[in-house]
Biotite code that builds the C-alpha atoms (Angstrom):
import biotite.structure as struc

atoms = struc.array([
    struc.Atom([4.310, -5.807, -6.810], chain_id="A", res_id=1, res_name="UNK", atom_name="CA", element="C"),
    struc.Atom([2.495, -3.073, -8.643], chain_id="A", res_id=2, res_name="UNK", atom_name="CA", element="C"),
    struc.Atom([1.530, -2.378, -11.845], chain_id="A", res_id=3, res_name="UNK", atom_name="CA", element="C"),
    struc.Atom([2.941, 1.496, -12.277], chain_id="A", res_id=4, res_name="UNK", atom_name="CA", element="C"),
    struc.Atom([5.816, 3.765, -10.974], chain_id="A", res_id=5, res_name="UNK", atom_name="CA", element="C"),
    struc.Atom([3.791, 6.796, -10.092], chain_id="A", res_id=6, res_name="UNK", atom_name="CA", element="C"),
    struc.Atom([3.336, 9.356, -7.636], chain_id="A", res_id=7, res_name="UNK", atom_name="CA", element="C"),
    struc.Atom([-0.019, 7.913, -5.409], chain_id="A", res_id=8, res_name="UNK", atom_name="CA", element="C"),
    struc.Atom([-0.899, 6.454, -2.351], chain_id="A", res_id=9, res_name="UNK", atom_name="CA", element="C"),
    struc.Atom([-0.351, 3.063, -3.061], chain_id="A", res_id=10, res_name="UNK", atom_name="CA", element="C"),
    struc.Atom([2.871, 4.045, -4.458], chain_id="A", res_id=11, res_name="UNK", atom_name="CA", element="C"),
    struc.Atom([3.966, 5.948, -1.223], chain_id="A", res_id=12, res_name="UNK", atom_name="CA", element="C"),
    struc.Atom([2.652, 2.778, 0.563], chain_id="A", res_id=13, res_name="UNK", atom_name="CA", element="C"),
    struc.Atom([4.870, 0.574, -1.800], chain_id="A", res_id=14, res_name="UNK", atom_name="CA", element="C"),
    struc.Atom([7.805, 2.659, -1.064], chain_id="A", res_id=15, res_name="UNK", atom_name="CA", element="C"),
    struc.Atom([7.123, 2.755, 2.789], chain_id="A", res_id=16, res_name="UNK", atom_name="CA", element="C"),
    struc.Atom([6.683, -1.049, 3.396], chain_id="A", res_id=17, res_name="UNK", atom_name="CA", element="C"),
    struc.Atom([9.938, -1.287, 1.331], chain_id="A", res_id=18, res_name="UNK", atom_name="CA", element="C"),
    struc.Atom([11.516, 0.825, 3.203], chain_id="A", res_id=19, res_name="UNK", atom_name="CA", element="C"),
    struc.Atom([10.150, -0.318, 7.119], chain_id="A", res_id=20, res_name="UNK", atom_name="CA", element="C"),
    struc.Atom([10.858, -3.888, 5.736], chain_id="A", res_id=21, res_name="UNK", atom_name="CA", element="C"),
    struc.Atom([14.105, -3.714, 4.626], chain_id="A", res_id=22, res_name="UNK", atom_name="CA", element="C"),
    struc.Atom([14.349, -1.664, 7.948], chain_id="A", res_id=23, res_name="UNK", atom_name="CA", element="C"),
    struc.Atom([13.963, -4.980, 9.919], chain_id="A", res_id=24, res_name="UNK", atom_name="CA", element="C"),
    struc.Atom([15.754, -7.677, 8.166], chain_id="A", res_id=25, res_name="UNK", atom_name="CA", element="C"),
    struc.Atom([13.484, -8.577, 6.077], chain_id="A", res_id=26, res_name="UNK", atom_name="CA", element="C"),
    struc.Atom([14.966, -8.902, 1.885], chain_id="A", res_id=27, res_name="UNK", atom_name="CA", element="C"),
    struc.Atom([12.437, -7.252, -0.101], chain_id="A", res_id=28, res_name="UNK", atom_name="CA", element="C"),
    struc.Atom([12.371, -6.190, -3.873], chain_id="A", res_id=29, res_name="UNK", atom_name="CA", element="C"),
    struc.Atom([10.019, -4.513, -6.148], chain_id="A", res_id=30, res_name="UNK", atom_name="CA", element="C"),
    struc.Atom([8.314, -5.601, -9.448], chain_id="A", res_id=31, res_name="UNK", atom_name="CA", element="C"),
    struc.Atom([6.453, -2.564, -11.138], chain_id="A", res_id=32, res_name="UNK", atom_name="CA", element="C"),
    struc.Atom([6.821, -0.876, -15.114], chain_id="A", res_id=33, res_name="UNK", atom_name="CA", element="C"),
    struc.Atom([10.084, -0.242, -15.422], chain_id="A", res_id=34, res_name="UNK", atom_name="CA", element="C"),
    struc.Atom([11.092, 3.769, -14.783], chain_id="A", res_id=35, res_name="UNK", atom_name="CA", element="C"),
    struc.Atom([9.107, 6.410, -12.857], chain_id="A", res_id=36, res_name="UNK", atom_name="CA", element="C"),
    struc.Atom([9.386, 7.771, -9.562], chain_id="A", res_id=37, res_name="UNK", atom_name="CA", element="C"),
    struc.Atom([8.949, 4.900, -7.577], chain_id="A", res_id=38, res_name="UNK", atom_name="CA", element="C"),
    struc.Atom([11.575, 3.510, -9.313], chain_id="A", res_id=39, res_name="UNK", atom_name="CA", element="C"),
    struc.Atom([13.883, 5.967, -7.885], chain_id="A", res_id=40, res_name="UNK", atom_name="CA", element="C"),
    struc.Atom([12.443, 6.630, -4.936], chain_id="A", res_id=41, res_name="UNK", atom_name="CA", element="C"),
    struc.Atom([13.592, 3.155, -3.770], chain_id="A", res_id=42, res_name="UNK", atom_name="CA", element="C"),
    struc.Atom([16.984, 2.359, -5.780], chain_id="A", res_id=43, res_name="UNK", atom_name="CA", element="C"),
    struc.Atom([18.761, 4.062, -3.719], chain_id="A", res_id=44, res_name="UNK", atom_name="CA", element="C"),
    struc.Atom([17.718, 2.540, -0.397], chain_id="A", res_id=45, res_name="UNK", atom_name="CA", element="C"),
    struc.Atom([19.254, -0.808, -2.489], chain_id="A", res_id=46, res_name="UNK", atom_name="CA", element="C"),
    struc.Atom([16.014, -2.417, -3.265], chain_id="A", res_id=47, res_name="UNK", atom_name="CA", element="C"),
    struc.Atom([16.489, -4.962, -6.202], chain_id="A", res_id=48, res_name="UNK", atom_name="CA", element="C"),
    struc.Atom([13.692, -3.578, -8.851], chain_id="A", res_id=49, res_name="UNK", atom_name="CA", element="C"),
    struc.Atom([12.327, -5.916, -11.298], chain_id="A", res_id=50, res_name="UNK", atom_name="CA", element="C"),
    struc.Atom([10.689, -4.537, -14.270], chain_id="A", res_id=51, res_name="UNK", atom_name="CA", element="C"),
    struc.Atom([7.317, -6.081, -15.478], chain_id="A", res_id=52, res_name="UNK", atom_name="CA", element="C"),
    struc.Atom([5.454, -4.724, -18.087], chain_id="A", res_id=53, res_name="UNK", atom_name="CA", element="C"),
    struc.Atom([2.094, -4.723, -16.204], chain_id="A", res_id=54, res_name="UNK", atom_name="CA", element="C"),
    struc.Atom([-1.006, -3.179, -18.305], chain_id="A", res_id=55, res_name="UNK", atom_name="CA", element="C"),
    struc.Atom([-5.129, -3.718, -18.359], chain_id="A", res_id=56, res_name="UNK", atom_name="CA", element="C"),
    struc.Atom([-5.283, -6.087, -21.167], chain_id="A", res_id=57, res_name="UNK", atom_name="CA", element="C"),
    struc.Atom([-4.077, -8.902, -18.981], chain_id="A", res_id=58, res_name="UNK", atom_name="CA", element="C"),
    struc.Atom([-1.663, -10.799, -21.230], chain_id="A", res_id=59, res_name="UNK", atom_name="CA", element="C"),
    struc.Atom([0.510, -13.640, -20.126], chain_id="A", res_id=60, res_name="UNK", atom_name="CA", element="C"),
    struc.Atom([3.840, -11.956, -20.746], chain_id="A", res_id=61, res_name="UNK", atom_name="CA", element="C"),
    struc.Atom([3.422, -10.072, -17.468], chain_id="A", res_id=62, res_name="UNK", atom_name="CA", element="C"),
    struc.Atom([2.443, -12.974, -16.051], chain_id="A", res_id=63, res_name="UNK", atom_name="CA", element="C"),
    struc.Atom([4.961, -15.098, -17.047], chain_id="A", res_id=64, res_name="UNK", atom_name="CA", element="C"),
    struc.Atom([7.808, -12.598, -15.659], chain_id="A", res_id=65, res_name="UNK", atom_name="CA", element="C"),
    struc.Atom([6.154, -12.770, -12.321], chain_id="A", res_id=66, res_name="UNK", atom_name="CA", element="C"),
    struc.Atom([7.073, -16.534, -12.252], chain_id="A", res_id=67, res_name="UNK", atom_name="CA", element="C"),
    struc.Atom([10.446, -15.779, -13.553], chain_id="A", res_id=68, res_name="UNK", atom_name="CA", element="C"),
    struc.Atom([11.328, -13.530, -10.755], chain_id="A", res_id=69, res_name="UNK", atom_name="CA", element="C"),
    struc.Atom([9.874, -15.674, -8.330], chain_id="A", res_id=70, res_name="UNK", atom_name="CA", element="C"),
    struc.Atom([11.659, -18.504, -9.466], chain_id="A", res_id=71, res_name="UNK", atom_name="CA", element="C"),
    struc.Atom([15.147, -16.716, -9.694], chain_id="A", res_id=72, res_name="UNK", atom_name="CA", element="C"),
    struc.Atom([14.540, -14.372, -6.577], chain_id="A", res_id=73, res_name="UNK", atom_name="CA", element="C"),
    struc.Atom([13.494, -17.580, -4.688], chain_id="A", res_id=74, res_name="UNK", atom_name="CA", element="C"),
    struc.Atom([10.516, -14.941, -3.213], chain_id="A", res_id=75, res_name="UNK", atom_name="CA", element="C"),
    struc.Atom([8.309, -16.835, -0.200], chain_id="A", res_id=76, res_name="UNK", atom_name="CA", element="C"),
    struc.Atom([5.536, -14.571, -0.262], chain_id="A", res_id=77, res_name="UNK", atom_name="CA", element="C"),
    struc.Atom([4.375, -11.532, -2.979], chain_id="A", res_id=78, res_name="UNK", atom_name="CA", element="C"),
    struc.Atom([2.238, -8.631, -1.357], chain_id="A", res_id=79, res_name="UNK", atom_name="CA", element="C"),
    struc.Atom([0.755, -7.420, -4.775], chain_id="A", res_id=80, res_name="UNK", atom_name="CA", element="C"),
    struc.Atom([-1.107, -3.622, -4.075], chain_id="A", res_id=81, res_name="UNK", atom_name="CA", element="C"),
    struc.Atom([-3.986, -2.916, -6.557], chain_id="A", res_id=82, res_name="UNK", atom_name="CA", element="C"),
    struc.Atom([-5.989, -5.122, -8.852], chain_id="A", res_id=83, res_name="UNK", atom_name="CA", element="C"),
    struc.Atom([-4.377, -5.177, -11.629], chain_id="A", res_id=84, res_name="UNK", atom_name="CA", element="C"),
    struc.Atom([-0.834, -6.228, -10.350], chain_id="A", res_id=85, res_name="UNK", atom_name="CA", element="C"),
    struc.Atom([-2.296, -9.000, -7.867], chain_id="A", res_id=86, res_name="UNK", atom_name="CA", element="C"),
    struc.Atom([-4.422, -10.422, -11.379], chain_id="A", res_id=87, res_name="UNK", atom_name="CA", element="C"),
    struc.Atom([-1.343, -10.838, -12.827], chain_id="A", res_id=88, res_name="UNK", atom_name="CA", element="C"),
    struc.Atom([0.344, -12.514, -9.985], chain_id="A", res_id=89, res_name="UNK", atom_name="CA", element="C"),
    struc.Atom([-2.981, -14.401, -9.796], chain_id="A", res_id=90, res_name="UNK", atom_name="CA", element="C"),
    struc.Atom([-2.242, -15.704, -13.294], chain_id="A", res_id=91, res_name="UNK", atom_name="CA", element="C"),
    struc.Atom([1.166, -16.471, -12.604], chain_id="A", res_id=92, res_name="UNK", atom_name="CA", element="C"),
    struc.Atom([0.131, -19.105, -9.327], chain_id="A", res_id=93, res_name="UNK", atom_name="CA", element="C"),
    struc.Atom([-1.638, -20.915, -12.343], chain_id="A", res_id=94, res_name="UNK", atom_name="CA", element="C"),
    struc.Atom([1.545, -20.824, -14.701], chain_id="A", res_id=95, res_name="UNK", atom_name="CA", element="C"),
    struc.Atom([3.049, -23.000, -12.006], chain_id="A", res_id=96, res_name="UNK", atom_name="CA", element="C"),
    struc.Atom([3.605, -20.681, -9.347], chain_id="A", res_id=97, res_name="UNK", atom_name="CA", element="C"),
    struc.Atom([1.853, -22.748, -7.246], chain_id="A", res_id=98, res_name="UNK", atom_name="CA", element="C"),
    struc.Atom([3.864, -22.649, -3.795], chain_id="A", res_id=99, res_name="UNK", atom_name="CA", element="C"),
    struc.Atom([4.307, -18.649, -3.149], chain_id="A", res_id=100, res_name="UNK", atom_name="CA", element="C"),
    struc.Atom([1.655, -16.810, -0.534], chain_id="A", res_id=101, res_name="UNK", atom_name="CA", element="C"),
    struc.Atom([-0.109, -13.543, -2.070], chain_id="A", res_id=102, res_name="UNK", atom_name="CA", element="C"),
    struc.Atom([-1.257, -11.159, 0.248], chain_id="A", res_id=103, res_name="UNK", atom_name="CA", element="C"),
    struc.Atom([-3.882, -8.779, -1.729], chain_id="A", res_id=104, res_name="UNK", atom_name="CA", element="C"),
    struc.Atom([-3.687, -4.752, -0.867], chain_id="A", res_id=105, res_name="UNK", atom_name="CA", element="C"),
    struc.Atom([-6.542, -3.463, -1.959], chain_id="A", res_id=106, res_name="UNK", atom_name="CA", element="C"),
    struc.Atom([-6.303, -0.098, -2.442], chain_id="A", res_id=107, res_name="UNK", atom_name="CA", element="C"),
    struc.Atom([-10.407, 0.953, -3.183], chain_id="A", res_id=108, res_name="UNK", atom_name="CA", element="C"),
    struc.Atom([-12.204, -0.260, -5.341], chain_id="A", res_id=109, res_name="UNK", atom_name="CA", element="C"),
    struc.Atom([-12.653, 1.824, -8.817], chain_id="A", res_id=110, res_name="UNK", atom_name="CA", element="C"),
    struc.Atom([-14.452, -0.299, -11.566], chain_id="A", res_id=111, res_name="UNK", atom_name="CA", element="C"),
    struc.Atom([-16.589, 3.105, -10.620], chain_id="A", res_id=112, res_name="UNK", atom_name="CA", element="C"),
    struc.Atom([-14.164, 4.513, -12.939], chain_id="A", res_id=113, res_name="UNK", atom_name="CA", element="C"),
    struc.Atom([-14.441, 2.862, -16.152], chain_id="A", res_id=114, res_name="UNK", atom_name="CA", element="C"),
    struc.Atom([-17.322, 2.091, -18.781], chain_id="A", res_id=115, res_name="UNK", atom_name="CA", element="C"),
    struc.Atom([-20.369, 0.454, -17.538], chain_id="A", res_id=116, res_name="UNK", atom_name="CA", element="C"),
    struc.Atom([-19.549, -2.179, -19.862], chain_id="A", res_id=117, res_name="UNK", atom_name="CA", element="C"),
    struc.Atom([-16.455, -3.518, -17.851], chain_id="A", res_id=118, res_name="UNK", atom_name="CA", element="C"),
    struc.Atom([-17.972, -3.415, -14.286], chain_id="A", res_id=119, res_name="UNK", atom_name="CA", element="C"),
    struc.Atom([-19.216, -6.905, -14.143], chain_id="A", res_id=120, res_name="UNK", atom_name="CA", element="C"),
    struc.Atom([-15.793, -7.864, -15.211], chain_id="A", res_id=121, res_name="UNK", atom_name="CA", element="C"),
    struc.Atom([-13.898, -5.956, -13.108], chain_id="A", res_id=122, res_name="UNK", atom_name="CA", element="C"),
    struc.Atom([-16.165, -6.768, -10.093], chain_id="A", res_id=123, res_name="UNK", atom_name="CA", element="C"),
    struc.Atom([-15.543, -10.383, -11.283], chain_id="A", res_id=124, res_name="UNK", atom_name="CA", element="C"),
    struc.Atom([-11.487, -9.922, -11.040], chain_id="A", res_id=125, res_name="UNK", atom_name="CA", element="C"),
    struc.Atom([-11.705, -8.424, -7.645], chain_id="A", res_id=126, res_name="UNK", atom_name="CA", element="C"),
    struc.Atom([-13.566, -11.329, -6.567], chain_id="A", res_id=127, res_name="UNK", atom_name="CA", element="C"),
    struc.Atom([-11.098, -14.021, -8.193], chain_id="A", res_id=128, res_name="UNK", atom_name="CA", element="C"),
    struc.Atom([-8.113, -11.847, -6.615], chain_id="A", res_id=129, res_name="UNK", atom_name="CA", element="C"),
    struc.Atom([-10.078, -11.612, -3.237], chain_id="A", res_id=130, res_name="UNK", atom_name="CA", element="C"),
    struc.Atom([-11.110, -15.373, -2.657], chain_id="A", res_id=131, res_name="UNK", atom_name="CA", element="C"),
    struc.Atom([-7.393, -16.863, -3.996], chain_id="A", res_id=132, res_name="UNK", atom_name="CA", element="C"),
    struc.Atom([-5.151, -14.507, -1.611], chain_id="A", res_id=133, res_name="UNK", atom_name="CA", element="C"),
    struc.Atom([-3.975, -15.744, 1.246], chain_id="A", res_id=134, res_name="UNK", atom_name="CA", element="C"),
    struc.Atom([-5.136, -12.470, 3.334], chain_id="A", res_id=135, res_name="UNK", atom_name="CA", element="C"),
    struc.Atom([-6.788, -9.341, 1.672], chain_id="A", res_id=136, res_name="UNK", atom_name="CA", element="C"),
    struc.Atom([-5.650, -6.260, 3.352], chain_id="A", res_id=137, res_name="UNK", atom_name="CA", element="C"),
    struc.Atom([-8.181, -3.190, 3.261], chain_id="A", res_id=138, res_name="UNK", atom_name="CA", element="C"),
    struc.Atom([-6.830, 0.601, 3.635], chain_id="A", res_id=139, res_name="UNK", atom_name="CA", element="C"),
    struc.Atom([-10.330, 1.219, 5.299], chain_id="A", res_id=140, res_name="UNK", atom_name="CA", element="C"),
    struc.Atom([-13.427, 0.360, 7.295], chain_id="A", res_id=141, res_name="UNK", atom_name="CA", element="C"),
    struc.Atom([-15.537, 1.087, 4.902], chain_id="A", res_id=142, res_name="UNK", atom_name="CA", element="C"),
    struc.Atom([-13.529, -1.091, 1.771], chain_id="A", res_id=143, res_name="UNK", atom_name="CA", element="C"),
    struc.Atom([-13.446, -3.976, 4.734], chain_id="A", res_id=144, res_name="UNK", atom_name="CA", element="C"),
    struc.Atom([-17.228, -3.762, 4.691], chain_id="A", res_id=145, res_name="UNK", atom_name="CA", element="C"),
    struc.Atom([-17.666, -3.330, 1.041], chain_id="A", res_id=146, res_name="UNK", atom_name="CA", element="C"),
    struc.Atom([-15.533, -6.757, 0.549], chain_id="A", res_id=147, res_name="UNK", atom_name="CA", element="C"),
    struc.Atom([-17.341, -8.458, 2.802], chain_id="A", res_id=148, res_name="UNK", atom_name="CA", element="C"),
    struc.Atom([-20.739, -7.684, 1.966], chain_id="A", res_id=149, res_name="UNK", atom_name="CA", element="C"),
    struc.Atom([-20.067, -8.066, -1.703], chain_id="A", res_id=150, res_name="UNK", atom_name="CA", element="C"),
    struc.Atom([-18.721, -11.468, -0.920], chain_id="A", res_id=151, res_name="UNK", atom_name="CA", element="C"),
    struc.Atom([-15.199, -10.430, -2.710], chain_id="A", res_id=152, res_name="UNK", atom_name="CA", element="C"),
    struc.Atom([-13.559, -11.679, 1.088], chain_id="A", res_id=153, res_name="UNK", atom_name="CA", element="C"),
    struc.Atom([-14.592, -13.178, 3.775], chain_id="A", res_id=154, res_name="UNK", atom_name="CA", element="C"),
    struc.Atom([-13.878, -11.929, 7.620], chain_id="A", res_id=155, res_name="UNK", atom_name="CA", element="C"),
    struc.Atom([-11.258, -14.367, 8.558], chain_id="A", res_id=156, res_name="UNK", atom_name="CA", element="C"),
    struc.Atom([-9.030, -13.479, 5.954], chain_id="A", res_id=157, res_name="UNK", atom_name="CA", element="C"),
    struc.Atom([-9.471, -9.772, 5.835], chain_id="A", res_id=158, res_name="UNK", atom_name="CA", element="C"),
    struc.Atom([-7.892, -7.028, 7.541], chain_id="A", res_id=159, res_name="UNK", atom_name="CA", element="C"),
    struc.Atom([-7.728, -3.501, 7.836], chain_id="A", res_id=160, res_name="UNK", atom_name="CA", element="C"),
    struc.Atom([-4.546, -1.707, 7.664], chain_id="A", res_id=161, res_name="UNK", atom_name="CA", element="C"),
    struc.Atom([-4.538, 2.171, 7.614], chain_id="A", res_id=162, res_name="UNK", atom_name="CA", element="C"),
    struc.Atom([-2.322, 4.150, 5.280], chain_id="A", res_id=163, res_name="UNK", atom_name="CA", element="C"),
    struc.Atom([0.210, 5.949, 7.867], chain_id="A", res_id=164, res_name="UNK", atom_name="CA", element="C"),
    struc.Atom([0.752, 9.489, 7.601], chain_id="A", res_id=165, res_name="UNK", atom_name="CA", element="C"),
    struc.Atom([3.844, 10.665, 9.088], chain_id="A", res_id=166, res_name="UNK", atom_name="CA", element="C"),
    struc.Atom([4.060, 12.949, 11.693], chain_id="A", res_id=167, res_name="UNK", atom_name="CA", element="C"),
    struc.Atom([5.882, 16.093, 10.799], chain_id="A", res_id=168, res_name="UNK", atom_name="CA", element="C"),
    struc.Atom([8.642, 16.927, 12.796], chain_id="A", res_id=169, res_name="UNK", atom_name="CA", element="C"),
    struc.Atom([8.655, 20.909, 13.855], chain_id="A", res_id=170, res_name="UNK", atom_name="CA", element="C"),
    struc.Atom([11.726, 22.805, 13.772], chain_id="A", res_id=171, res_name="UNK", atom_name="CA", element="C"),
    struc.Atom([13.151, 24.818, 16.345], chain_id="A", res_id=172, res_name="UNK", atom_name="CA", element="C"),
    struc.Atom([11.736, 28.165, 14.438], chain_id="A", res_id=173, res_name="UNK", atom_name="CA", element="C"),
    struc.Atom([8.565, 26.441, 14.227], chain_id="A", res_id=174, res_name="UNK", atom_name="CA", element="C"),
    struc.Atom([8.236, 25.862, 18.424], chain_id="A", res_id=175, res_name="UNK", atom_name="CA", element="C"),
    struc.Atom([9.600, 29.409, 19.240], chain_id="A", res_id=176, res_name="UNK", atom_name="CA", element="C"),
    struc.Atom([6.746, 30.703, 16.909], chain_id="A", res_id=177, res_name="UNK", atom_name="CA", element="C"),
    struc.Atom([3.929, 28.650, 18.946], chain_id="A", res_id=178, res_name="UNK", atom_name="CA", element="C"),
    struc.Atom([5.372, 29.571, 22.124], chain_id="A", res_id=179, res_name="UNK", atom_name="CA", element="C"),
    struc.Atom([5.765, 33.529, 21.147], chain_id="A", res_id=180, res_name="UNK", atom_name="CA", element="C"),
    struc.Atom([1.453, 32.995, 19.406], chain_id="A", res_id=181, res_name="UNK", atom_name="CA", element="C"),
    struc.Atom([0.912, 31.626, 22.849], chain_id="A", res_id=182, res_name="UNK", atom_name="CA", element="C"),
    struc.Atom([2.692, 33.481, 24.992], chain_id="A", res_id=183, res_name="UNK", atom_name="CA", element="C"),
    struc.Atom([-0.335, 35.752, 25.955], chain_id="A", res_id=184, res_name="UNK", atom_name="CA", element="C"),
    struc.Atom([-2.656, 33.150, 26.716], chain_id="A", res_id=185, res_name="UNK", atom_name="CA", element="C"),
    struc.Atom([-0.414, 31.236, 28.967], chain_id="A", res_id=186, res_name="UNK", atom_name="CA", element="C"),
    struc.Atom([0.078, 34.850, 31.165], chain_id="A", res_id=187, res_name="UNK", atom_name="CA", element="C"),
    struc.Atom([-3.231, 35.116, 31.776], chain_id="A", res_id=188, res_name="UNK", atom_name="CA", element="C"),
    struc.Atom([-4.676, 33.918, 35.328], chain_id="A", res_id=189, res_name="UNK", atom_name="CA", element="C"),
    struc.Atom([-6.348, 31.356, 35.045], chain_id="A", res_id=190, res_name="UNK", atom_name="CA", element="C"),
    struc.Atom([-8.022, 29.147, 37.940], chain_id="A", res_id=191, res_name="UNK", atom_name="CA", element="C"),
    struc.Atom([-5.674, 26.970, 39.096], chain_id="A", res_id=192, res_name="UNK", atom_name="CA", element="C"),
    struc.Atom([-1.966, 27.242, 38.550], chain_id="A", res_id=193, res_name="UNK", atom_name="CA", element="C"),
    struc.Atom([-1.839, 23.689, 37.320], chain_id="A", res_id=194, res_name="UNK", atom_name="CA", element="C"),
    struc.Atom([-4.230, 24.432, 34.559], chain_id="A", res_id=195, res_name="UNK", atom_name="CA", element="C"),
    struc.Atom([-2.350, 27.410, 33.621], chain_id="A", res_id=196, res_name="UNK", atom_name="CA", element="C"),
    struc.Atom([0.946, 24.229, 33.645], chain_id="A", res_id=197, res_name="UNK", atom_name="CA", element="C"),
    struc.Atom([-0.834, 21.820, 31.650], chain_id="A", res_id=198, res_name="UNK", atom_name="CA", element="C"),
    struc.Atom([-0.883, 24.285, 29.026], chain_id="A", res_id=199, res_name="UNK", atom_name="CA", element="C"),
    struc.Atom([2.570, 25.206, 28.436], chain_id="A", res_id=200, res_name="UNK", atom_name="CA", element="C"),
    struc.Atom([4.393, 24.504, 25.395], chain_id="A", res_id=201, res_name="UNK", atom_name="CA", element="C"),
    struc.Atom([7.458, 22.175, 25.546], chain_id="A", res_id=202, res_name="UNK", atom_name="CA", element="C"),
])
């Protein structure tokens, strides 16, 4: 789950997990606001997508469409990315959705972002999110540190997961214009031939 259909890193993560999941066996569907690109980035790999009209001013309509499509999906565990999705789905474990594991991806922490008004409550949702997940899942070191030392999470049940970034493939134009840009520096002598070996480009 996730509260928009945008173009972002969580989003690309979203779409990724979906797609490495579904990749193995494993069923997995989407709840996020209904259109966007998200939305059809992962229609067509036949991911069931459940709208939910997720916003900021925490309502329990969202909430209480979580539990529906728990109930009806029959879903064993949610893996809610951001804060404001996982609050919801937070919500919905006390409208009776008592039985289903969350696993919290925290993607950064931004109360940084709003009025200096909200930051104690914000702070405050992150920690409620944090302490009822079953596993909190940081995208780096340095949010791992930040939610243990500001006793959002503690150790046991958080882990650090890096955002992949996939390595491009090069096409065959792309190797033959390496090897030509190299092509010089591998005929010069060098001091060993195996050094001049190591270098070459396969």
């Amino acid at each position: 789950m996730i509260d928009k259909s945008f173009v972002g890193g969580g989003h690309t993560n979203v779409r990724k997990l979906l797609e490495g999941l579904r990749g193995i066996g494993v069923e997995a569907e989407l709840a996020c606001r209904d259109g966007g690109p998200l939305v059809g980035w992962v229609r067509p790999l036949g991911v069931p997508v459940h709208p939910v009209a997720f916003d900021k001013r925490f309502r329990l309509g969202p909430a209480r469409d979580v539990v529906r499509v728990v109930r009806e999906r029959r879903i064993d565990l949610v893996h809610g990315h951001g804060l404001v999705a996982t609050f919801y789905v937070m919500l919905a474990k006390r409208l009776g959705m008592t039985s289903v594991l969350v696993v919290y991806q925290q993607h950064g922490f931004h109360y940084c972002n709003y009025g200096r008004a909200t930051v104690g409550l914000r702070k405050a949702a992150e920690r409620r999110v944090c302490r009822r997940a079953a596993r909190v899942i940081a995208s780096s070191q340095e949010d791992h540190a930040e939610l243990v030392a500001g006793g959002y999470s503690v150790p046991a049940r958080t882990f650090v997961l890096h955002n992949g970034i996939p390595e491009p493939v090069p096409s065959p134009e792309e190797r033959e214009q390496v090897r030509r840009a190299l092509a010089p520096l591998l005929e010069k002598p060098g001091p060993t031939s195996a050094s001049r070996s190591s270098a070459s480009v396969r």
